[in-house]
Residue, then its C-alpha position, 0 to 999 in steps of 0.5 A: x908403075x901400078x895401074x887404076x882404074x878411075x875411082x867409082x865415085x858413089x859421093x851423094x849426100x845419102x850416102x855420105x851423112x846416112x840421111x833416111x827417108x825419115x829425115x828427107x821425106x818432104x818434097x824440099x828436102x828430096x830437091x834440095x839433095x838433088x841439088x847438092x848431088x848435081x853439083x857434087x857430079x860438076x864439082x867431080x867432073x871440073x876435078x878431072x880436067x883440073x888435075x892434069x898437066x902437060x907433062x907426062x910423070x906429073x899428069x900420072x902423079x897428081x891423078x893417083x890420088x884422086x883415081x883412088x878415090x875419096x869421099x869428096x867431104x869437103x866439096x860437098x860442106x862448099x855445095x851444102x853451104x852454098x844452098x844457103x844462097x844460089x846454090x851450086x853457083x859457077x864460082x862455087x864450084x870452081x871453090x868446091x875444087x880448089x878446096x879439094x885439090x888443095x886437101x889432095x895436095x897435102x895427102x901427098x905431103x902428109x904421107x911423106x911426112x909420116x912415112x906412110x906406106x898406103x893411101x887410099x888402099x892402094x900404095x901411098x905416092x911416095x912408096x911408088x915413086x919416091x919422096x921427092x916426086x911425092x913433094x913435088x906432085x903435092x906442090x904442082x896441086x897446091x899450085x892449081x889449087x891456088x890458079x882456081x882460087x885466083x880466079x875467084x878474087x881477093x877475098x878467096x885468095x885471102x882465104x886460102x893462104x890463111x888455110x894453107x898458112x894454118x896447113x903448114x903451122x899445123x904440120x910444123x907443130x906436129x912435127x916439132x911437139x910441145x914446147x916445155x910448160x905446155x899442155x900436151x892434149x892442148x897443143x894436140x888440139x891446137x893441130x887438129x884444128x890447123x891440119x884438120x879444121x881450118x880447110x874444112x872450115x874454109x870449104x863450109x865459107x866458101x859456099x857461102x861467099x860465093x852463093x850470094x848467101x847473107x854474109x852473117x852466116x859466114x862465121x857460124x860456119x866456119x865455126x862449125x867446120x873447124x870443130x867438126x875437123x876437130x871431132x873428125x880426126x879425134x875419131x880417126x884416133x879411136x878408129x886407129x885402134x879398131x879390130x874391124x880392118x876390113x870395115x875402117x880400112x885402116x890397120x889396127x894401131x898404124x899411127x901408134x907404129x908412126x908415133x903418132x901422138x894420139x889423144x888415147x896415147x897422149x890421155x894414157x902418158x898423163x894418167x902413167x905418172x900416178x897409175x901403175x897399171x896405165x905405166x905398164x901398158x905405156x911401156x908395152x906401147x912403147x916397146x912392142x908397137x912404136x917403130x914395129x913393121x906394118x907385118x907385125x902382130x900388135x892387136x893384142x897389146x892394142x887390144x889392151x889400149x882400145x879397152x882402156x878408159x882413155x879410148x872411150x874418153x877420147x870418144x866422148x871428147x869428140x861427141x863433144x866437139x860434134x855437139x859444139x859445132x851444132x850448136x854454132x849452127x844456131x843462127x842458120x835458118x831452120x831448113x834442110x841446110x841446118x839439118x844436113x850439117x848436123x847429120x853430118x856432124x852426127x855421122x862424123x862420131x858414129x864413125x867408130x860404132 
């Protein structure tokens, strides 16, 4: 049984959305980052207490994860949005942790699902300890998730089993594909927002419900949250295909090895019915790289696809939910809020330059 050390945490504001000193030179806004920032460390420090169990395999399984790591994006959207009232409340925080366990809950679902062999940069749980002990550990996190959330009342409670009903429609439809007549980019779309965007949604409304925040801004950011989640994981596909591994930590063509039908993949399968040249390049994907190990060399063909007009449409597809879910952003006051969660939006497309 491998052993970590606890993650070295490094999640303020600054260094997740790259705010200069340009954009945060007035006195507000330095206080309003250092605002989120101690809430950030209160969010990481409950986070600790809060996934650990009494039983011996459980505690070391359910804190794996969480010891390897993570940005925390989701906490920090709850404690970003939250300044658009009280800011970092006692009920905001415990909703910034039930939205993160609920989030690390499903890695270890995922990572099943997917036969994924790393998590983290590290071996993912399924690949230590088996399939079943992986399920399990995400159930026991769903299942702390859902004690947090009930301590915050009906409305949480509602909110969270909609996002964990989204959660499983989305994996579900993942698995399953399209169905006959139906737009494949379309229903791709439609689980992006489910597996994606609906919990990082959630986390952007529940800093405003529980900051005492004007009940308004409850739908602009829910809009914005789901569209970022669209843009984030549409990014994730062109990132899949980067030859800078050491930079994304990712290797290069992971979810094409899983058949993971990715939007570059999915633009390439559309355009091979009338264009030889993106058939033949299909073919290559298919018999080269789709089920190939982890060990097996497949930057070249790759190398082909990420060079491939597909990729950078791909690219543009996901600047243009990012600009989207600025927009939502409109009826948001002018202040350090707004200006966050559009560098954020921002920072989510740069990802992949």
């Amino acid at each position: 049984m491998p052993s970590l050390p606890l993650a070295r945490r490094g999640t303020t504001l600054s260094s997740q959305i790259g705010f200069t000193e340009r954009l945060f030179a007035s006195s507000e806004d330095k206080q309003f980052a250092a605002r989120v920032d101690a809430g950030l460390d209160l969010v990481e420090e409950g986070l600790r207490n809060q996934v650990r169990f009494a039983d011996e395999l459980a505690d070391v399984t359910a804190r794996y994860l969480l010891n390897a790591g993570g940005k925390r994006v989701r906490p920090m959207l709850t404690l970003l949005t939250a300044q658009l009232g009280e800011g970092a409340t006692p009920e905001t925080i415990v909703a910034a942790q039930a939205v993160e366990i609920t989030h690390l809950a499903s890695l270890y679902h995922d990572d099943v699902m997917d036969e994924a062999l790393t998590r983290r940069g590290v071996p993912s749980a399924q690949h230590v300890w088996g399939n079943s002990v992986a399920v399990l550990t995400g159930d026991l996190l769903f299942a702390r998730a859902s004690q947090l959330v009930a301590s915050l009342g009906e409305e949480a409670i509602r909110l969270q089993a909609d996002t964990f009903e989204r959660l499983c429609l989305g994996q579900l439809h993942e698995t399953v594909g399209p169905n006959d007549g139906d737009d494949p980019i379309a229903h791709y779309i439609g689980v992006l927002a489910d597996k994606t965007g609906s919990l990082i949604a959630a986390a952007a409304q529940m800093g405003v419900m529980f900051s005492g925040a004007p009940g308004e801004y409850l739908r602009p950011v829910m809009e914005f949250g789901e569209k970022v989640g669209v843009g984030f994981q549409l990014v994730d596909d062109v990132i899949d295909l980067s030859d800078k591994e050491g930079e994304t930590g990712k290797t290069p063509g992971t979810d094409l090895r899983a058949g993971v039908a990715t939007l570059p993949l999915l633009k390439l399968r559309g355009r091979a019915e009338h264009d030889a040249d993106a058939a033949a390049l299909l073919e290559r994907l298919d018999t080269e790289v789709l089920g190939a190990p982890e060990t097996a060399d497949v930057s070249e063909v790759v190398a082909v696809l990420r060079e491939h007009p597909v990729t950078q449409e791909t690219l543009e597809e996901a600047h243009r939910w990012a600009r989207e879910a600025v927009e939502a952003l409109r009826p948001l006051p002018d202040g350090p809020v707004r200006r966050a969660l559009t560098r954020f939006a921002d920072t989510i497309v740069e990802r992949s330059s």
